[in-house]
N, C-alpha and C positions, 0 to 999 in steps of 0.2 A: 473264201478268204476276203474278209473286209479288207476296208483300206488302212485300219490301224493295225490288222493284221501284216499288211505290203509294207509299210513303213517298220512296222517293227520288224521283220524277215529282212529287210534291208540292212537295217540298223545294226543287227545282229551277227550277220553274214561274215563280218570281218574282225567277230570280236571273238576273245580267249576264247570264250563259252560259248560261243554262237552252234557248234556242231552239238556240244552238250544241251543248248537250248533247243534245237530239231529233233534231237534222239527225245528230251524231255517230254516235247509235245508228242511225239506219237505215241508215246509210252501212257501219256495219260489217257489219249483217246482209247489205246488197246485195253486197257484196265475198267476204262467205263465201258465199254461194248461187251467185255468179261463180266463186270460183276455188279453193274449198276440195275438194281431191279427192273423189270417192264412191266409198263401200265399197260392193264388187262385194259378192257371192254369199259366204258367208264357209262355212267348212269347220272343224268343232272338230277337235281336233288334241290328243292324249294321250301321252305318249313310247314306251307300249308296252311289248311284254317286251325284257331286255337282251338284247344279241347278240355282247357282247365288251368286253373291257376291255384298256387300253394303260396300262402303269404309265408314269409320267413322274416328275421331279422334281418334289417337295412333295406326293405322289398322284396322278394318272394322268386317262385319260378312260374311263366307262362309254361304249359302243352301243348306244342304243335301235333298236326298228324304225322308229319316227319322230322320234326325237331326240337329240342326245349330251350329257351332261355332264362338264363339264370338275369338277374339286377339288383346289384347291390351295390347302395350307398356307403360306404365308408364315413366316420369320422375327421373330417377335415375338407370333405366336401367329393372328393371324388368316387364316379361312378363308376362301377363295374359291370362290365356286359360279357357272358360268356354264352355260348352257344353249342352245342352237342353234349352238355356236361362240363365242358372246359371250366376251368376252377382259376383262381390268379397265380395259383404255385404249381409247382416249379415253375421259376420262371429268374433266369438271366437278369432282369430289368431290376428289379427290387432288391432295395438294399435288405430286409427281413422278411420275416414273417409279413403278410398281406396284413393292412391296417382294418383295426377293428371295426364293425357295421355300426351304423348311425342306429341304435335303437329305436329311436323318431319317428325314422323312415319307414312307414308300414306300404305293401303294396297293398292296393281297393281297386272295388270295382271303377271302369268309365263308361261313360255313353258309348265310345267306341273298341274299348279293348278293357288294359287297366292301367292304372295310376303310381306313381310313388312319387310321394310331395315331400320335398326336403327345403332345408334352411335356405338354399343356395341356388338349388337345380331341380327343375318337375322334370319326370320322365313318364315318358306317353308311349302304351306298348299296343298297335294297334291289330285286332283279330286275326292277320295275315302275317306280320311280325316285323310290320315298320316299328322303331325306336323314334320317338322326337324326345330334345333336350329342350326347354323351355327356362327361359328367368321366370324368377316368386312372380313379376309382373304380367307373363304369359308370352314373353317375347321369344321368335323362332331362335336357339343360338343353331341348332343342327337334325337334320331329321336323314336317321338311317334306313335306309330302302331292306326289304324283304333281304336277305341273303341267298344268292345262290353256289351250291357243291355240285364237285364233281366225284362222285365217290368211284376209285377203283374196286373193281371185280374181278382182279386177276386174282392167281395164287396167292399162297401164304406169302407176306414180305413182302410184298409189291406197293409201290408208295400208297398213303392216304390220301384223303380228298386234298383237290385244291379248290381254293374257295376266290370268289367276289363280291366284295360290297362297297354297295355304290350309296355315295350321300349327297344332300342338298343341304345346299348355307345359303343365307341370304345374299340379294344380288350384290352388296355393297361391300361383301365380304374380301378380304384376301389372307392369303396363306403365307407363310413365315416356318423357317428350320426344315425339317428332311435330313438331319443332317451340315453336312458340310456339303454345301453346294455353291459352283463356281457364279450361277445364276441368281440376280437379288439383290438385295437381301428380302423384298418381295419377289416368289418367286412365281414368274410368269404362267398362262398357261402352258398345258404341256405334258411329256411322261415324263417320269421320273423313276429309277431303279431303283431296287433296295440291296445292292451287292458288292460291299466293299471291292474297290477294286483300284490296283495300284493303274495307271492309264495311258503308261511306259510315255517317259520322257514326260516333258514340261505341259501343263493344262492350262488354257484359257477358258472365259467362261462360258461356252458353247459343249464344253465339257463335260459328258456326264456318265454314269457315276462318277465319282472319285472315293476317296481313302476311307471317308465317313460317311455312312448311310445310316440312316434311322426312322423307323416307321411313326413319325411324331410328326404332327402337323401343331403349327401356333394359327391359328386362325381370329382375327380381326373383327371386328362388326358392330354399324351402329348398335346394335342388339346389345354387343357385349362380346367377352374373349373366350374364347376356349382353347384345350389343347386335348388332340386323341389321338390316346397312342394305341396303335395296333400290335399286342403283342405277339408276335410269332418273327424267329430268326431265319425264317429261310427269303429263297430268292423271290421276290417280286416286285413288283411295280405299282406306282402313284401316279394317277393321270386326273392333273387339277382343267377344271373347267371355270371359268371365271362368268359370273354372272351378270345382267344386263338391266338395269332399271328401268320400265316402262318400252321394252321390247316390245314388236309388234303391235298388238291391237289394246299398246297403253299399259298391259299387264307386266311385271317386271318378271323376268325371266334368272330362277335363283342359279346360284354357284355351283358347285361341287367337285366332288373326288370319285375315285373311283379306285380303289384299291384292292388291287390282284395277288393271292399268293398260291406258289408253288404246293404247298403242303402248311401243318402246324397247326395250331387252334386257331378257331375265330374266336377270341377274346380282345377283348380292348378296354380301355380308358376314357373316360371323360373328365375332363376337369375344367368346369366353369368359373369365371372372375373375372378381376382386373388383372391386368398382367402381374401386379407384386403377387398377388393368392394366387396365381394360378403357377407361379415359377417356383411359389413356396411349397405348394401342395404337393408340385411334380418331383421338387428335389428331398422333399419327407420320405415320397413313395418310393423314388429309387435311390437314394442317398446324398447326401448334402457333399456339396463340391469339397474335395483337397482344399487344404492352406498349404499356400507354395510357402516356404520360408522367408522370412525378409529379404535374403540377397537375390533368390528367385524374379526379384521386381527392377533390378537392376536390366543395365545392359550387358547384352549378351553376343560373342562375336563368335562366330564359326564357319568354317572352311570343307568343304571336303579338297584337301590333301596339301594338309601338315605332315609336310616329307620328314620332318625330324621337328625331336624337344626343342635341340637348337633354336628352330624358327620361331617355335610358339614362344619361346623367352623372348625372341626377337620384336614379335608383334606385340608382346606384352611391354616390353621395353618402350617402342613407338605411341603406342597410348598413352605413356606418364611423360614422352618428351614432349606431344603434342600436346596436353593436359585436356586429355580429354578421359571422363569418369568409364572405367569398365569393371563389370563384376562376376562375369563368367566367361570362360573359354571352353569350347566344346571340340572333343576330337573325334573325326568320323572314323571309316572303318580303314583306314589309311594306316592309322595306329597299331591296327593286330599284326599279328602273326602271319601271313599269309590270309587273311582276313577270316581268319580263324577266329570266334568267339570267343570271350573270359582269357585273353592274351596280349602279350605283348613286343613288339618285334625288338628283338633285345638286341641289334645294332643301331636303328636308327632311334628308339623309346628304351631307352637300357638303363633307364631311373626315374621313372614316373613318381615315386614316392619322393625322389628329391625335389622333380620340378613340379608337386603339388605344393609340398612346404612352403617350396618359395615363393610362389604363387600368394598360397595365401598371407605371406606377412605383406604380402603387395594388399591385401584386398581382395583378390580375387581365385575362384572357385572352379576346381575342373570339372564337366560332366561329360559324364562317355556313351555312347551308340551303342546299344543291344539288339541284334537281329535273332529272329528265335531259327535260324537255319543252323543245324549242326552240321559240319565236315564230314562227310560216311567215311572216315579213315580208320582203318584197322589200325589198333594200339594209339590214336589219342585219348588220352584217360576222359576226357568228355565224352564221347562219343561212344568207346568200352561202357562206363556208368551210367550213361543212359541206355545203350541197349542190355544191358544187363538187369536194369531193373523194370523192361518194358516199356519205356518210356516213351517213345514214339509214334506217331500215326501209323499203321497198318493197312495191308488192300484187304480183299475180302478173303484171302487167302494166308493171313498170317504174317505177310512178307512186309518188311518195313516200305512203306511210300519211300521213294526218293525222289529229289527235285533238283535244280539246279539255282545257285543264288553264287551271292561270290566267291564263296572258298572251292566253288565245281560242286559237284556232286554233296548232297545234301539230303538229310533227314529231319522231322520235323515234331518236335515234342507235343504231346496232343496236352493242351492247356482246358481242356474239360475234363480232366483227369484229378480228381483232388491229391492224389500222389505225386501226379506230372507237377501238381504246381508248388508241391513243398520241395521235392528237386530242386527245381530249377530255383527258386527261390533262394535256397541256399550257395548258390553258385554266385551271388551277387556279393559273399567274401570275398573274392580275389578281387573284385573290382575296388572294394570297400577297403581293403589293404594296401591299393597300390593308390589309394589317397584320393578316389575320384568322387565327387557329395550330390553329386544326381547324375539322371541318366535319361535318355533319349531312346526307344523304340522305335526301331524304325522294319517297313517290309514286313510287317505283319499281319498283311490283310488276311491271307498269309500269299509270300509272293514268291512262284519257282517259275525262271526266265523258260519262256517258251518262245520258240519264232513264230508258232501261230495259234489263235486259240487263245482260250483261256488263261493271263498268267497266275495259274494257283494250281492249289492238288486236285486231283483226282476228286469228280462229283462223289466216286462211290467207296472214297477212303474212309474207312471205319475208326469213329471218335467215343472215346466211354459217355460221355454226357451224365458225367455223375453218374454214371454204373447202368443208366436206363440202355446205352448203346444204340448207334446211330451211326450216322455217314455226317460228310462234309457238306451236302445241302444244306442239312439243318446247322449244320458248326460253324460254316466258314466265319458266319457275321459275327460271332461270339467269339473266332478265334483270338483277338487280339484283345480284346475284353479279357478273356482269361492270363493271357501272358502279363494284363496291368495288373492284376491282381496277384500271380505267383509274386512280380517282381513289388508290390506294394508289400503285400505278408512278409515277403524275407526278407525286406528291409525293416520292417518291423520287430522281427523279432530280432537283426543282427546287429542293429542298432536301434535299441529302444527308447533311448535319449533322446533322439531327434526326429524331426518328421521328416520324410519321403521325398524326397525331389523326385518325379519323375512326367513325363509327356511322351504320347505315344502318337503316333500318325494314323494308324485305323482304331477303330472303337464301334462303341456301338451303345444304346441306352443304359444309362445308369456308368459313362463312365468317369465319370468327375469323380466318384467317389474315390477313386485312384491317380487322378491328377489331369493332367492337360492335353494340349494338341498343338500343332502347329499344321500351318496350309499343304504342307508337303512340297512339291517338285511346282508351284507356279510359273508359268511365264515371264521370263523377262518382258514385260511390252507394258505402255499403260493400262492396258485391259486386264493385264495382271495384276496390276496397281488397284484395277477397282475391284476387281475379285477378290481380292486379300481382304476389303472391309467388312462383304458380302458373306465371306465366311464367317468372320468373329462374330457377328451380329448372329446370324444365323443358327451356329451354334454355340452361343448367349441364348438363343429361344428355348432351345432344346438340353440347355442345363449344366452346357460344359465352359461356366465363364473366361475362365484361364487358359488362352489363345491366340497366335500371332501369325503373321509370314514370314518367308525368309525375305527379310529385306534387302533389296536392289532387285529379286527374282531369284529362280533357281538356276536359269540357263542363259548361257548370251552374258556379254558387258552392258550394262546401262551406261544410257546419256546421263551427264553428271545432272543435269536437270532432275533426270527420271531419279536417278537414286537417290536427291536429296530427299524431294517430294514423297518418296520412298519411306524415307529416314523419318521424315518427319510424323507422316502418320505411324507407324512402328511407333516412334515413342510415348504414343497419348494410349496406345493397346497393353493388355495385362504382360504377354510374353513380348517382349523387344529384342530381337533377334538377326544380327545378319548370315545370313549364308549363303553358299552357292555350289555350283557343281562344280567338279576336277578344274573342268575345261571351263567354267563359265567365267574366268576372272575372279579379281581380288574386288572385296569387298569394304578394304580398310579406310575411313572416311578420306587421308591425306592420297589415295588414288588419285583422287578426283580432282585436285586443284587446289588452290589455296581458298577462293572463295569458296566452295561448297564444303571445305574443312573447317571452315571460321563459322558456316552458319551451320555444321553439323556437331557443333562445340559446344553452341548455344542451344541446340535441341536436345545435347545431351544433359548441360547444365538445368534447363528446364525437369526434363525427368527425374533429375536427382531429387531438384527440390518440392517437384510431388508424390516423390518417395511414401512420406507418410500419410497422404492423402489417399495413393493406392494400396498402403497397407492395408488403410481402414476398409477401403471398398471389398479387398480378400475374405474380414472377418466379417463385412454384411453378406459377401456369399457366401461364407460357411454357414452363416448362421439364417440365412435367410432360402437362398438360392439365387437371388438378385445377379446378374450380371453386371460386370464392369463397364463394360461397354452395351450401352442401352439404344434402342432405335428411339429417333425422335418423336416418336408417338407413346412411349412409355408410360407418361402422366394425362397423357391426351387420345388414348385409343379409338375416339369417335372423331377425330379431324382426318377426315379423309385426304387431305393434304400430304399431311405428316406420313399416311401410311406409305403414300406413292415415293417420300424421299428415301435415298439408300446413298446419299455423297455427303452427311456428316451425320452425328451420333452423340449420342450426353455422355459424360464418362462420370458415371455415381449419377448425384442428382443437380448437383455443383456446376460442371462444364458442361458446355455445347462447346465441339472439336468439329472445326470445317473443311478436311481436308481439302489439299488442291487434290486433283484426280485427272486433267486433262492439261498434254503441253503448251508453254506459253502462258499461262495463266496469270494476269497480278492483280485480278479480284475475283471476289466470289460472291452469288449471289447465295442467303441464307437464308432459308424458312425456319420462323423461331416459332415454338410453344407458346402457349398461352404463356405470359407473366413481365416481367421487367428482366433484363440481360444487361451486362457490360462486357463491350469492348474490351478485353485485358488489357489491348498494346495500347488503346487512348482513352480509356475511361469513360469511354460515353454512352449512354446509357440510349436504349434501344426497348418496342414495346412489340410484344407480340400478342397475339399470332399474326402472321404476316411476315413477308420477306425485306431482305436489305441489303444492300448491295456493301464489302468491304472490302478493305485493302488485303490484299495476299499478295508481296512480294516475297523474291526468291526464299526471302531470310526467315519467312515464319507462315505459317496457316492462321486465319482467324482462329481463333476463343475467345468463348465467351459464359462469362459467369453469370449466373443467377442471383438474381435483388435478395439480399436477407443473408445471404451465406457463410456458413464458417468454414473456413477450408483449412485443417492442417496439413502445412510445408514446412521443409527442413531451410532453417534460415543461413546468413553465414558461416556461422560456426558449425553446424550440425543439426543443432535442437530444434526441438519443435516449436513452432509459432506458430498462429491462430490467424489467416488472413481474413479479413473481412469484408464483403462488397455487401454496402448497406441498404435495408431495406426501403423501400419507397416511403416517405412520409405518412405516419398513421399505421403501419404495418410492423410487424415482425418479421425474423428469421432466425433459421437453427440450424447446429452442424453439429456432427458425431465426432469423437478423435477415437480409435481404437488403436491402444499399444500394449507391450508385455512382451513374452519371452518370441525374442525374434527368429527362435530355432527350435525350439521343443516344445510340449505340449501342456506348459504352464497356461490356467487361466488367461483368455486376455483380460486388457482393464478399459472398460466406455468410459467415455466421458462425454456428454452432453451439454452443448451450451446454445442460450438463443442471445437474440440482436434484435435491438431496438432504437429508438429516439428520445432522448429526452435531456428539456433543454438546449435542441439544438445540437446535440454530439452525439456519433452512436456508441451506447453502452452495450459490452457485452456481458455476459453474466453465467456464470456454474449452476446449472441445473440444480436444482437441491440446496444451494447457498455456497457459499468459500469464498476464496480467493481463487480468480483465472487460475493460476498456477501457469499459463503461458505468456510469452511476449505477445503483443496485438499490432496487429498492421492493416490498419482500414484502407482500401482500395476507392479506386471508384469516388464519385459524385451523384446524388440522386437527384440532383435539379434537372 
């Protein structure tokens, strides 16, 4: 027993569930000792010298004496590597069909192996079966070492190979995403998991896993950027080595990875670029990010345990006397039934449909908690309907899995199931009736309370996997994937009018195309503060822009300091969000004081009026993959500077956001980008690349805009205006507006405009000719 083991056995000991939680766990260990296969006699396994090569469309297939690899270029620039036969499909990650091959791209002979020379990326296959990626220019971006398997030789059933492959990047190189990781937003060297896991109670960033894992590395280099993903969902590990320039005897000493898995294909990704192509190329391949709905961008407040509607009208009450803007209210599982799923506790929530109504002629939007544990209760019509139509995980034996989560004793719908997820899908009526317009996932790593051990099913719990069938090795990382998906499709088709609200807490690649995330159970403590950033960014690399913390922390009260400084980053991130646990205190700005209510008034009046600024950022990650919140190296990937900061970020291409992140703060020192910046709160203009030292008192965080910009904000009355911060003399600049139907799936509408000089004042101007069509408010001095 580890010590998260001791601490959770503790924790547990005194709770409802805690004996439920001990019976849980040895029940899983007895199930896997029952029925999880054993790995015979195992055999390592190296590919060997080549033996021939078959050119194909996009590049061809190498002959090992023990193994072949396939390389295939794609149209849009990424590369495909699969090895034993492994193909790109099936495959979890991809929003279709695998993207068409580069015809272009022929594989040839080389001096040392063979070739495939494309637009973007050369790939070098050398006679033992190293992989190098190479720029048109000939620069290293990654070179893949031989692969070694371990293939089992036990009986029929007995797992498949597990495999290692180890890579070098240049010394200068660093890594970016894995997921959601508490470490970073560069993430140090190190191991790294790949197995979603909930980490019981609150995380700091020494934390790891946590809730989002993903085999996606963003990696950096004067070379140039890449990103590879390793596709296979089962358990393993990422162990980055960070490389050393002019080590030893002068010679630089490169980077690298070394990634270990359990079982699955060795297949992988490459996709080379700048970070916009390569965020682009990633989010083609596995689907282009959700559009939250416009109220989605609003502020969001929630609690776990709103004891009654009463109170929520109450808190909603308190926000319009305070006058401070709010657009959603979320209720956790405090709301059900006995914490019964698709319910409602009809003493203390016995009209949800009235207190939605009213809600919204206030403005504001209910969204509710979806955990995918059903109640094992004989005669709940859930739990009858789901075991009747088979709907649940199984042991090797038939026998429904059962786990433990809040309602006690639980069973758990297999979301690899294309049936499981039109069920459940359809179960998001009741929710949809009783007035609530998004919804929150949460515990779906998937998570059954254990006191020690593993908290999840059963390794050797049998999953359909699209009918190929499988265990929970290979499922587990896909389980929560598949639940955003039932619950995206049946929101789809239950209401067709409108798009999808929804954010889930585990995931796994490719899940934006189902919507968002948030940090999960963080820390109350500044370390949690800086971990919060560390994740948006991070998974921003990895494609899922739409992302927040719970502001103030999950656990513990914060110093009114902390939660301002709290508040305030929260507001410049896509999801704005406060929450907290049962116990952990209120989160309602007027907690806190009058001062840090006055200046958390102002951070939300700020948010308002970038409302449409972050709309527009939504429809460049739908349309692009672009993230909202950008690492300060975005435009500058070769300023080794920029790569090392992780305590501010560009949000679009517009703002540099500096949060504070350590107590007592009331300045901050800022490393800008290449280009001209102002000051928002004095106008003064600043040059970069280079650092600068600004004011940060309690009441606000530096920002800072970009010379040329067109930023649309909501002005006093509502409407959109055009802010302008002018470009340096002799220069231009340009900004995007995108609006239209701010809930359904009407066309949006661009509109483009640039900025210039002339005469002395700056003019702006409609892209294509017209009339603005907005009001203009020039910011800023460029002298």
């Amino acid at each position: 027993m580890d010590a998260r083991d001791l601490l959770r056995s503790v924790r547990m000991a005194g709770s409802a569930n805690g004996w439920r939680a001990t019976r849980a766990a040895w029940r899983r260990q007895r199930t896997d000792a029952r029925d999880l296969p054993r790995r015979g006699p195992e055999r390592a396994r190296v590919p060997g010298t080549a033996l021939g090569a078959e050119p194909m469309p996009g590049g061809g297939v190498v002959r090992f004496a023990r193994s072949r690899l396939q390389v295939r270029v794609a149209v849009g620039g990424a590369v495909f590597c699969g090895w034993d036969g492994a193909a790109p499909e099936p495959s979890y990650a991809l929003a279709g069909a695998a993207p068409e091959a580069d015809g272009r791209a022929v594989l040839e002979p080389d001096k040392d192996g063979w070739r495939v020379v494309s637009e973007r990326v050369t790939v070098l296959v050398s006679r033992h079966g190293a992989v190098e990626f190479r720029t048109p220019g000939g620069l290293l971006l990654r070179r893949e070492l031989p692969p070694r398997w371990w293939d089992a030789t036990g009986p029929a059933g007995a797992p498949g190979a597990r495999w290692v492959q180890r890579a070098q990047t240049p010394a200068d190189a660093r890594v970016f995403g894995l997921g959601g990781r508490a470490a970073g937003p560069r993430l140090p060297e190190g191991t790294y998991r790949l197995w979603n896991t909930d980490p019981g109670g609150s995380f700091r960033p020494g934390d790891d896993p946590l809730y989002i894992t993903m085999p996606v590395q963003f990696v950096v280099a004067d070379a140039g950027c890449h990103l590879v993903f390793h596709d296979s969902t089962w358990d393993g590990q990422v162990t980055l080595r960070d490389g050393e320039e002019g080590a030893g005897s002068g010679h630089d000493r490169p980077g690298g990875s070394e990634v270990r898995m359990e079982g699955g294909p060795l297949r992988y990704w490459v996709i080379p670029g700048n970070p916009a192509r390569v965020l682009g190329t990633w989010t083609a391949l596995t689907g282009r990010p959700a559009l939250p709905p416009r109220w989605a961008l609003g502020h969001h407040h929630s609690r776990w345990g709103f004891d009654t509607q009463s109170e929520v009208r109450r808190v909603a009450a308190a926000y319009r006397e305070h006058r401070l803007p709010l657009s959603v209210i979320h209720l956790d599982i405090d709301h059900f039934d006995g914490h019964r799923i698709f319910t409602a506790d009809p003493e203390r929530f016995p009209d949800l449909p009235g207190l939605s109504r009213e809600l919204a002629e206030q403005g504001v939007r209910l969204v509710s908690i979806v955990d995918p544990a059903v109640k094992a209760e004989p005669g709940l019509d859930l739990y009858e309907s789901g075991r009747a139509g088979g709907m649940f995980v199984r042991d090797g034996r038939g026998r429904e899995v059962r786990g433990v989560v809040w309602p006690g004793d639980s069973v758990f719908p297999d979301f690899t199931d294309p049936a499981v997820r039109s069920w459940w899908g359809g179960l998001y009526r009741e929710r949809l009736d009783r007035g609530f317009a998004g919804f929150w996932h949460d515990m779906n790593e998937p998570v059954s309370f254990a006191s020690f051990g593993e908290p999840t099913l059963p390794r050797s719990a049998r999953h359909s996997l699209e009918g190929r069938g499988g265990d929970h090795r290979e499922a587990h990382n896909v389980y929560a994937l598949g639940m955003a998906r039932a619950g995206w499709d049946g929101l789809r088709r239950l209401r067709p009018e409108q798009r999808p609200f929804l954010f889930s807490r585990s995931g796994w690649a490719g899940m934006q195309r189902y919507g968002g995330t948030w940090s999960g159970d963080v820390a109350t403590a500044w370390e949690g503060l800086r971990a919060s950033l560390a994740l948006v960014l991070g998974l921003g690399l990895c494609g899922v822009p739409y992302s927040g913390p719970d502001v103030g922390g999950f656990t513990g009260t914060p110093e009114p300091e902390l939660y301002l400084r709290w508040f305030q980053l929260g507001s410049y991130l896509p999801l704005f969000r406060t929450h907290s646990a049962i116990d952990g205190g209120r989160r309602e700005p007027w907690q806190f004081g009058p001062e840090v209510l006055g200046h958390a008034r102002e951070a939300l009046e700020t948010r308002m009026r970038l409302l449409p600024y972050l709309e527009t950022l939504a429809h460049i990650a739908r349309g692009t993959g672009a993230p909202y919140v950008r690492p300060l190296w975005w435009t500058a990937p070769a300023d080794r500077a920029l790569r090392e900061c992780g305590d501010a970020f560009l949000l679009g291409d517009a703002l540099l956001v500096a949060p504070v992140l350590e107590p007592g703060a009331v300045s901050k020192t800022v490393r800008l980008p290449r280009g001209a910046w102002y000051d928002t709160a004095t106008g003064r203009l600043h040059r970069g690349p280079g650092q600068v030292l600004l004011d940060a008192p309690l009441g606000r965080v530096p920002v800072l805009a970009r010379a040329g910009s067109v930023l649309p904000v909501a002005g006093a009355d509502g409407s959109v205006e055009l802010e302008v911060w002018p470009p340096l003399e002799g220069r231009s600049g340009s900004g995007v507006v995108f609006g239209g139907d701010p809930e359904g799936w009407g066309a949006p509408v661009m509109e483009r405009f640039t900025t210039r000089w002339a005469d002395g004042e700056v003019v702006v101007e409609r892209e294509g000719g017209g009339e603005v069509g907005y009001a203009v408010r020039v910011r800023g001095s460029a002298s």
